[in-house]
C-alpha positions as CSV (number, residue, x, y, z in Angstrom):
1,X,-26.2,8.6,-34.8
2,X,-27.2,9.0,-31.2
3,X,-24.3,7.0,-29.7
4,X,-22.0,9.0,-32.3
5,X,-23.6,12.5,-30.9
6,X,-22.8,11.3,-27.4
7,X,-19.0,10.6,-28.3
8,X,-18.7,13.9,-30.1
9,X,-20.3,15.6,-26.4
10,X,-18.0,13.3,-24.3
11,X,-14.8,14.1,-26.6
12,X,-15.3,17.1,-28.7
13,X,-13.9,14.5,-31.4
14,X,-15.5,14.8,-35.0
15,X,-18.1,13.1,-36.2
16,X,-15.5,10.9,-38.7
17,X,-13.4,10.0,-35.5
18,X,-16.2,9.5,-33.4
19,X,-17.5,6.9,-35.8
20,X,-14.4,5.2,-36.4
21,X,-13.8,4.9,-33.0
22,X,-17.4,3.5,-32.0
23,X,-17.1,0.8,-34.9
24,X,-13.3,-0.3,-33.3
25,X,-14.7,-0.4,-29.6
26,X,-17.7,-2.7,-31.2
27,X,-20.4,0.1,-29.8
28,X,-18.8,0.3,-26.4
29,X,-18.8,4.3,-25.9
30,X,-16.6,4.1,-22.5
31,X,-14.2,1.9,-24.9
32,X,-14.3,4.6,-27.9
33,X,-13.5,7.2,-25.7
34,X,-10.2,5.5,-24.5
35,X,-9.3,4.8,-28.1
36,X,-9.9,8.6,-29.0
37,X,-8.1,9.5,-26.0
38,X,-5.2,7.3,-26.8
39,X,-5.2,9.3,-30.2
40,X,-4.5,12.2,-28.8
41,X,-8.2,13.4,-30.5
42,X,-10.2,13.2,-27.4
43,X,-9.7,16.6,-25.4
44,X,-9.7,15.5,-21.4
45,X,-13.1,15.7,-19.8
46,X,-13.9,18.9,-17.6
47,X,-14.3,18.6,-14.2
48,X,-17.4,20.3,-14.7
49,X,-19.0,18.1,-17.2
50,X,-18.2,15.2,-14.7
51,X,-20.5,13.4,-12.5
52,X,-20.3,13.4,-8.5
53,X,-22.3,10.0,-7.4
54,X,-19.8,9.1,-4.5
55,X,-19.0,10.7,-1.2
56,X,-20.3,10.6,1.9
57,X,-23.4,11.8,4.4
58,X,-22.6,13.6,7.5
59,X,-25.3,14.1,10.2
60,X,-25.2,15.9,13.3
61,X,-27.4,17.3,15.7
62,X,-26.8,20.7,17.9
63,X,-25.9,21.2,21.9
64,X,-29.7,21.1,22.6
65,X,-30.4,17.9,20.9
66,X,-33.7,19.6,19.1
67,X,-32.1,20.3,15.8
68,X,-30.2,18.0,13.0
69,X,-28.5,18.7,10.1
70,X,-27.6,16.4,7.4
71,X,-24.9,17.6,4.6
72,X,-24.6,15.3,1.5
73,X,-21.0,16.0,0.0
74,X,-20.3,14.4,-3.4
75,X,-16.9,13.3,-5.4
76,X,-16.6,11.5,-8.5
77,X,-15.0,8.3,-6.9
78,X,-15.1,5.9,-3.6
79,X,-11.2,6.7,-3.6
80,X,-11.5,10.0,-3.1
81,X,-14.7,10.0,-0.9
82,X,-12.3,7.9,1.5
83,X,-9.9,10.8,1.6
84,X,-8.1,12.4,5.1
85,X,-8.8,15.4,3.2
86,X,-12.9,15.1,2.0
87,X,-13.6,13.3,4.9
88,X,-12.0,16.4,7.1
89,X,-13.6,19.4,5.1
90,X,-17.1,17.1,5.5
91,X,-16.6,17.0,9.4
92,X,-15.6,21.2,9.6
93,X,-19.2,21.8,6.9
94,X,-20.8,20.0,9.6
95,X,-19.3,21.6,12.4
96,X,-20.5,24.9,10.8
97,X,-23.7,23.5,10.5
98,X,-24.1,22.7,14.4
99,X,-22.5,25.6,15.3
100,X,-24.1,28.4,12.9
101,X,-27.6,27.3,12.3
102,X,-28.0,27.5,8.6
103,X,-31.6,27.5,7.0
104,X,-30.7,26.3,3.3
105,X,-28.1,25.5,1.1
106,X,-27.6,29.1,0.1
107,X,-26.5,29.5,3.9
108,X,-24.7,27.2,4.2
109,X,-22.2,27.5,1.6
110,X,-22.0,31.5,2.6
111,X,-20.5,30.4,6.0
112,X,-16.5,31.2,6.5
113,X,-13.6,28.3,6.8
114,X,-11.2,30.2,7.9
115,X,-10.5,33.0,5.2
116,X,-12.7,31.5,2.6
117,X,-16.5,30.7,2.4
118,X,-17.9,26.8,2.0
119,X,-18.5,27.4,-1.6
120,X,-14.6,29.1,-1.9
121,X,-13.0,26.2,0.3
122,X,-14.9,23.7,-1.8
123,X,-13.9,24.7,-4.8
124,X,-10.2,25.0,-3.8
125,X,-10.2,21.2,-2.4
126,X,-11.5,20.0,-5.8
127,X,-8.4,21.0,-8.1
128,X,-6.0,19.8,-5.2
129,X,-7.9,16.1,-5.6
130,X,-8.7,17.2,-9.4
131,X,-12.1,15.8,-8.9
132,X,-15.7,17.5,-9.4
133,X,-17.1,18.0,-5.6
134,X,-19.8,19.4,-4.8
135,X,-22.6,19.1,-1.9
136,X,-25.6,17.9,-3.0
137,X,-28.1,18.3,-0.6
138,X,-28.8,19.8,2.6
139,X,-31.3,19.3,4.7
140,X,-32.4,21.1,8.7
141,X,-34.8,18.8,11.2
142,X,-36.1,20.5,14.4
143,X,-38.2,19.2,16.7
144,X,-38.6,18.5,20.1
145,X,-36.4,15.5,20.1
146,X,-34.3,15.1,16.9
147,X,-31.5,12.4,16.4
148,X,-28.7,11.3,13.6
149,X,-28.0,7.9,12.7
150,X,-25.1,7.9,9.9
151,X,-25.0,3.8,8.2
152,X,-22.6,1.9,6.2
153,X,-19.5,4.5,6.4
154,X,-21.8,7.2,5.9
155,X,-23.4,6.1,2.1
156,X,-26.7,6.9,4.3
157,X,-27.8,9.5,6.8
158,X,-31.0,10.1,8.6
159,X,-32.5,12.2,11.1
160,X,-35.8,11.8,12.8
161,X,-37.6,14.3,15.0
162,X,-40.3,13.5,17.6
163,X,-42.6,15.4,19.3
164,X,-41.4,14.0,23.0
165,X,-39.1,15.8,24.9
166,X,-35.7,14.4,26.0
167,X,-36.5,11.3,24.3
168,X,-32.8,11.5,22.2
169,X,-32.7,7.5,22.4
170,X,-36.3,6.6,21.0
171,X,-35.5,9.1,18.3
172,X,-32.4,7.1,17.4
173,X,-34.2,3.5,17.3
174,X,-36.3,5.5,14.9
175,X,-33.6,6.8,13.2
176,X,-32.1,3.3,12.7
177,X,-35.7,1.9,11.7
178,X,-35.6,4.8,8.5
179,X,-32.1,4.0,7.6
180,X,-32.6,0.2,7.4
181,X,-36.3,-0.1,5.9
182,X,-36.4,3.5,3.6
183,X,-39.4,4.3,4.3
184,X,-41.3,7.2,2.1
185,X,-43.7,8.2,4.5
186,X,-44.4,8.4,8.3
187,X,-48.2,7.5,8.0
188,X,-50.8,6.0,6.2
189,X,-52.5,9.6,6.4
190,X,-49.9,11.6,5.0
191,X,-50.3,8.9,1.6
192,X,-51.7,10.8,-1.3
193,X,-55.1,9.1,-2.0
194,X,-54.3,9.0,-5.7
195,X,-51.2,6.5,-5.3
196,X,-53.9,4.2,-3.0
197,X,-55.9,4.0,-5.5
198,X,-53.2,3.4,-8.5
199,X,-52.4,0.2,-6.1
200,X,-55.3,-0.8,-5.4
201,X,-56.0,-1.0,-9.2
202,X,-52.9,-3.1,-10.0
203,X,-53.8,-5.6,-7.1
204,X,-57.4,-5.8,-8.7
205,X,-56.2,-6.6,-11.5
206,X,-53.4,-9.1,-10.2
207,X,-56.5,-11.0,-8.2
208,X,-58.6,-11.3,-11.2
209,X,-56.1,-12.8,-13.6
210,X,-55.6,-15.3,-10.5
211,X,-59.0,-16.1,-10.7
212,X,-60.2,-14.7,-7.4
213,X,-64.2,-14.2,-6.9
214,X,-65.2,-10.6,-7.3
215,X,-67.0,-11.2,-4.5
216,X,-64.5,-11.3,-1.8
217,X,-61.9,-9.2,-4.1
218,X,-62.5,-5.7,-1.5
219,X,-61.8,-7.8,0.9
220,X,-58.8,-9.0,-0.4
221,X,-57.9,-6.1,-1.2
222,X,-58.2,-4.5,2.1
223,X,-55.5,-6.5,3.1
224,X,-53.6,-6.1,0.7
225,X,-53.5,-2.4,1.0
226,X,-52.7,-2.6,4.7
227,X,-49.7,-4.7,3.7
228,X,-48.6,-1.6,1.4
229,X,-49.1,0.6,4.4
230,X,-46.5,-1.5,6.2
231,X,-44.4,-1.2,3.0
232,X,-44.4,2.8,2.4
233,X,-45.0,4.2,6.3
234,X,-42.6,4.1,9.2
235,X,-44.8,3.8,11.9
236,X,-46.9,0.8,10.6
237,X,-43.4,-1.4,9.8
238,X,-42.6,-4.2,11.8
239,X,-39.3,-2.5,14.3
240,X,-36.5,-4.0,13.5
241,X,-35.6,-4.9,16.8
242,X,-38.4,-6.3,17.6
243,X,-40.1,-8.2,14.8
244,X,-43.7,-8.8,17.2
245,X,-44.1,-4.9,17.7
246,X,-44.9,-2.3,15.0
247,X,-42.9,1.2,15.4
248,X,-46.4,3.1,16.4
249,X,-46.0,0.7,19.5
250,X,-42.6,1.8,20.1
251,X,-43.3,5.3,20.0
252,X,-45.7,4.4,23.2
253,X,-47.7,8.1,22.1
254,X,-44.5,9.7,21.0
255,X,-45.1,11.1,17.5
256,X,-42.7,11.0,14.8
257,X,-43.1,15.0,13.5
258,X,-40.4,14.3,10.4
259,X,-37.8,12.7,8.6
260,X,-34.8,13.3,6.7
261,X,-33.0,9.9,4.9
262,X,-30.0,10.9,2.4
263,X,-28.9,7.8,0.4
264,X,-25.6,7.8,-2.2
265,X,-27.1,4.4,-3.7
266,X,-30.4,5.4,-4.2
267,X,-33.0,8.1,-3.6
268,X,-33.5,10.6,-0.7
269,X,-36.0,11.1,1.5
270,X,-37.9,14.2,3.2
271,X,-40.7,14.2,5.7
C-alpha cells in the first residue's frame, strides 16, 4: 500500500491503475510510472514537484579580497547544469553578488538582471529549459583575508576566511585543504563536548570487545580521540601538500576565522 500511495502522488493515477501497474513493473515504481505514462493515465510530473540535485557552485570574492560569496544553483539534470545558458545566469547571480553585497538569500534574489529581479529571471530560465531551478543555498564569508576555491567543475565550492591580512594565497591552500578533506569543523575547541563523548563511548566499547586491558583503555583512548580530531577539524589534518606538516603549521599564527564548503554530492558545510 505504501509503494501504491507513492504511485498515486507521483501520477495522480488511481489506486486500481497504480496497482496494476506496480504488479507489471514487478515493484519497480520508476518502471510503473513509465507504464502509466505510456497509458496515457499518468498526468506529466510538475516542475514543482520535481527534484533539483544537479547544478553547479559558483564562488567569488569582492575587489577587496575580504569578502566571499558562494551561490549554490540547482537543476534537475547534469545536462542541463552544463548549459551556455545556467552556466551564464550562475556567473551574472554571482556577479551581483560581488558587486551588490547581499546579506541573505532574501537579498539576493531581490537584486535586478536587467528588467527582472533574481527570483523573476530565474523563474523565466526554468520554463525555457523546462526544468525545476532553483538556488539552494547562499552563503557571505568576511574576514580579513577571504578566498574561493571552486573543484571538480564546480560540484564543490568553498571559501575560507583568515584573520591575516593580505594573506589571499594561504587562504586558498586552505581553501583547497576544505574542499579535498570536508572537514566539519575548524578546531578541536569549537567540537561539541557531547559528540566527544558519544565517540569516545563507541571506541570503549570497540577496545573491550578486542580484549584490551581496562587498564591502559584511557590511554588508548586518548589517542584515539586525537586521531578523530585529525578526522573532524581543519587545522589538526595532515595539509595536503605536505603530508609531514599539519594545517595549524601552515597557518604559521594565521587563524582560520571561518568556513563555507557547498557540495552537490553530499552535505554542506558552515563555520
Amino acid at each position: 500500500m505504501e509503494e501504491i500511495k507513492k504511485l498515486r502522488e507521483m501520477t495522480g493515477a488511481g489506486i486500481g491503475d497504480c496497482k496494476k501497474a506496480l504488479d507489471e513493473a514487478q515493484g519497480d515504481l520508476e518502471k510503473a510510472v513509465e507504464i502509466l505514462r505510456k497509458k496515457g493515465i499518468a498526468k506529466a510530473a510538475k516542475r514543482g514537484d520535481r527534484e533539483a540535485n544537479e547544478g553547479v557552485i559558483m564562488v567569488g570574492v569582492n575587489e577587496g579580497g575580504n569578502i566571499g560569496y558562494a551561490i549554490q544553483i540547482n537543476s534537475e539534470t547534469d545536462f542541463v547544469a552544463r548549459n551556455e545558458q545556467f552556466q551564464e545566469f550562475g556567473r551574472e547571480v554571482l556577479k551581483l553578488a560581488v558587486g551588490d553585497d547581499p546579506k541573505d538569500m532574501e537579498e539576493l534574489m531581490s537584486l535586478s538582471m536587467g528588467d527582472m529581479k533574481v527570483s523573476e529571471k530565474l523563474e523565466s530560465l526554468s520554463g525555457i529549459i523546462g526544468e525545476k531551478l532553483e538556488i539552494g543555498a547562499y552563503q557571505r564569508l568576511s574576514g580579513a583575508s577571504v578566498a574561493a576555491y571552486s573543484h571538480m567543475g564546480g560540484k564543490i565550492g568553498v571559501l575560507t576566511a583568515l584573520d591575516k591580512e593580505d594573506a589571499s594565497e594561504l587562504a586558498a591552500d586552505v581553501a583547497m585543504q576544505v574542499a579535498a578533506t570536508d572537514p566539519k569543523y575548524i578546531s578541536p575547541e569549537d567540537v561539541d563536548n557531547s559528540e566527544i563523548e558519544k565517540e569516545k563511548e563507541i571506541q570503549k566499547e570497540t577496545l573491550l570487545k578486542e580484549g584490551k586491558p581496562e587498564n591502559i583503555i584511557d590511554k588508548i583512548l586518548e589517542g584515539k580521540i586525537n586521531k578523530y580530531y585529525e578526522e573532524i577539524c581543519l587545522v589538526k589534518q595532515e595539509y595536503i601538500k605536505d603530508d609531514k606538516q599539519k594545517v595549524e603549521q601552515i597557518l604559521d599564527g594565521a587563524k582560520v576565522t571561518g568556513f563555507v564548503r557547498f557540495s552537490l554530492q553530499g552535505e554542506s558545510t558552515v563555520c
